[in-house]
N, C-alpha and C positions, 0 to 999 in steps of 0.2 A: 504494500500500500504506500503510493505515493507522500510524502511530507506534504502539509500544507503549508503554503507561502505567508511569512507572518504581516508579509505584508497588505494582506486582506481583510486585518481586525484591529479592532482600537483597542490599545491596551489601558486606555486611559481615558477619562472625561474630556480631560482636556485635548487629547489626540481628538478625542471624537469629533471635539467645537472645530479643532481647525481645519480637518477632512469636511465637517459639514459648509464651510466656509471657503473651502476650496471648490466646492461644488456649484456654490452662488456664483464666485468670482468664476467660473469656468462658463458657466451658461450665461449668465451676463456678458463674458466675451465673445463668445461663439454664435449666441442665437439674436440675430437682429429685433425679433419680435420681444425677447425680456429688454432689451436696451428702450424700446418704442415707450414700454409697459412701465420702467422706473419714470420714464420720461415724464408720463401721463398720470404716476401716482404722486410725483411732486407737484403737477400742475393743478391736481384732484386737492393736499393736500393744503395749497396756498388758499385754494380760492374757499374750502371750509372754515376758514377764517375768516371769510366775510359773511358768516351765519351762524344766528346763533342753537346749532344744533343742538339736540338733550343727546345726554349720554349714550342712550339705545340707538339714536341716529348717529352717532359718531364711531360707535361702536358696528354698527351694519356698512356703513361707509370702508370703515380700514379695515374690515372682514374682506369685504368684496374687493378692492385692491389688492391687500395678498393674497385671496384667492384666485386671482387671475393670473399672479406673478406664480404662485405654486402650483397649479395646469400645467402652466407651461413647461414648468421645468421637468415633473413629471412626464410629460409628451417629449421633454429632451432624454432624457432618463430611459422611456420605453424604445423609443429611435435608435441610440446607441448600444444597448444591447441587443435589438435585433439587427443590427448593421454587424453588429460582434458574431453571430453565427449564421448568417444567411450573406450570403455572395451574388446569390441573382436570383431574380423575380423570383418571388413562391406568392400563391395565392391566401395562405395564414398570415406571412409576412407582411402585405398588407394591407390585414384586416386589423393587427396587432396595432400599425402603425397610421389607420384611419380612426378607430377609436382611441388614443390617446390623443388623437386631433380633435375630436368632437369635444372630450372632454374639457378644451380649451373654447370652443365654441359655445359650449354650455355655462362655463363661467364668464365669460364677457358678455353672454346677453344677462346673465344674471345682474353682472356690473351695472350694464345698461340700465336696469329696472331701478335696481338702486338709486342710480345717480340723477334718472327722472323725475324719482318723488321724494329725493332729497333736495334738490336744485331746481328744478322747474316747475315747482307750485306756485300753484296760484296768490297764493299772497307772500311767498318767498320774490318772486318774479314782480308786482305790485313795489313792494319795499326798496328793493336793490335799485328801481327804477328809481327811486325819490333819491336818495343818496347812500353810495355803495360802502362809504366808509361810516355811515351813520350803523350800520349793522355788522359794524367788526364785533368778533365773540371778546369774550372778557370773563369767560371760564379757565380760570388757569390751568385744570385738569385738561383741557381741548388743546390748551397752546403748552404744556410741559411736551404731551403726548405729538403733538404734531413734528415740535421742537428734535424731538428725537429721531420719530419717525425718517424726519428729511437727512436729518444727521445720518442715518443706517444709507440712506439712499446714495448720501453725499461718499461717505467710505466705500460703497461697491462701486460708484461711477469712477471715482479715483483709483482704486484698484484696479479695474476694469482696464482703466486706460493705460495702467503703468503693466500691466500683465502683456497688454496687445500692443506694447512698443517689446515688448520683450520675448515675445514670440517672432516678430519681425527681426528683430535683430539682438541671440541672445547672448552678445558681446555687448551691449548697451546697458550705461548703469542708471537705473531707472530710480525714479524717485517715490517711496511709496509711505504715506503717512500714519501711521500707528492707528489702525482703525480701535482698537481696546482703549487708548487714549485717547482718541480723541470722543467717544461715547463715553467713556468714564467724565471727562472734564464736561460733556454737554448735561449731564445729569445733574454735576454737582451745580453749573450755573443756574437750572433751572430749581435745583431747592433754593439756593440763596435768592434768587428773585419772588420764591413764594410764600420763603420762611421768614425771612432776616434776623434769624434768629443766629447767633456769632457761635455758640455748642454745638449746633448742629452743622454749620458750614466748617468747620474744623476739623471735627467727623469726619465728615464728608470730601474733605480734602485730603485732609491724612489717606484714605481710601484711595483717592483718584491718585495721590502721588505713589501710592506704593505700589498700583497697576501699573505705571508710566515706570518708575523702576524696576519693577519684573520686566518687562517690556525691553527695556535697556540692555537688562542681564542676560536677554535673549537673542543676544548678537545684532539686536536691530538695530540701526544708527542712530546717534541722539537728534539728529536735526529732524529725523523721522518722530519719533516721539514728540519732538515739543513742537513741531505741524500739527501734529495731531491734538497735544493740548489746546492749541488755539484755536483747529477748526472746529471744535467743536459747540465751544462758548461765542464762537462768533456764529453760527448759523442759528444757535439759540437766542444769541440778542437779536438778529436778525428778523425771526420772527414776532417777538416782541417789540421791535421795535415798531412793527405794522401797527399794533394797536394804540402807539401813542398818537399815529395820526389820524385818530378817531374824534 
């Protein structure tokens, strides 16, 4: 009986995050249609900020967003293993590979539905008409949550792009910023603008700083890490920032 390769299993949590992580940053390079999809879920999540959704509505909202980013990848996922043992035309082959297609089709008209009777009601549509900024949200659970969301977005784009100069040319030394840091720093910005409370932002940096040091001790380069500090708290003031011109 053949050894099994160990390189087919996680021997650790933390192996697991960053195999599952290589997985995003692979399909987000490879498949045009996930790049389309980040595109449209930042554009989804800016303009949720000019509404003042209730939780269940914002919660159906960034359901139906990553469910449409997770179809897909899923339909990359079933693609590539039957590319892995089928060589030419079979007729199961693709059926395999029309229903994992559907299933992406079935998620975006779901989106669809959503984002009609979240955004284009009749007195959401009435309102925004009057003045767009007069209906900025002012739920800080909406804008912590958004804050992040675009942050996770902003770390695969940049990824994304520093992986596909790097497959182009993998002599090229690419710049890529500490995506654990720069989420670790976007979190702790978004407690101190909810808290102000000085205990708990202390905490909370203590925290952020000791992930950016694990981070460091991980062979990553420091100017990579403290990108990442910054990008983070600055796409959370960012979004915050929308609401004060309300």
């Amino acid at each position: 009986m053949s050894k099994k390769d160990d390189r087919l299993y996680n021997h650790n949590f933390i192996e697991a995050c960053n195999n599952a992580i290589n997985g995003i940053i692979y399909s987000s390079t490879t498949q045009s249609n996930i790049k389309k999809q980040l595109v449209l879920g930042v554009i989804v999540m800016i303009l949720s900020l000019f509404y003042n959704f209730t939780t269940a509505e914002f919660l159906c909202l960034t359901f139906a967003v990553f469910f449409v980013i997770f179809a897909e990848m899923v339909n990359t996922a079933i693609e590539t293993v039957v590319d892995l043992y089928v060589d030419e035309y079979h007729p199961k082959a693709k059926i395999a590979k029309d229903v994992a297609a559907g299933t992406v089709v079935l998620s975006a008209c779901n989106a669809i539905v959503v984002a009609y009777f979240l955004f284009f009601r009749e007195t959401e549509l009435t309102h925004i008409g009057e003045s767009i900024f007069s209906q900025m949200v002012s739920s800080p659970t909406h804008l912590i949550f958004v804050g992040i969301i675009l942050t996770v977005i902003a770390i695969v784009a940049v990824k994304t792009i520093s992986n596909y100069k790097k497959q182009k040319d993998p002599m090229a030394k690419v710049f890529t910023p500490s995506g654990q840091t720069a989420l670790a720093f976007a979190i702790l910005t978004a407690i101190w603008i909810n808290t102000k409370n000085p205990v708990i932002f202390c905490l909370s940096l203590a925290l952020s700083i000791l992930i950016a040091g694990n981070r460091v001790n991980d062979t990553r380069n420091f100017r990579e890490v403290l990108f990442g500090a910054f990008m983070g708290p600055l796409i959370v003031f960012m979004v915050y920032g929308l609401t004060i011109l309300n």
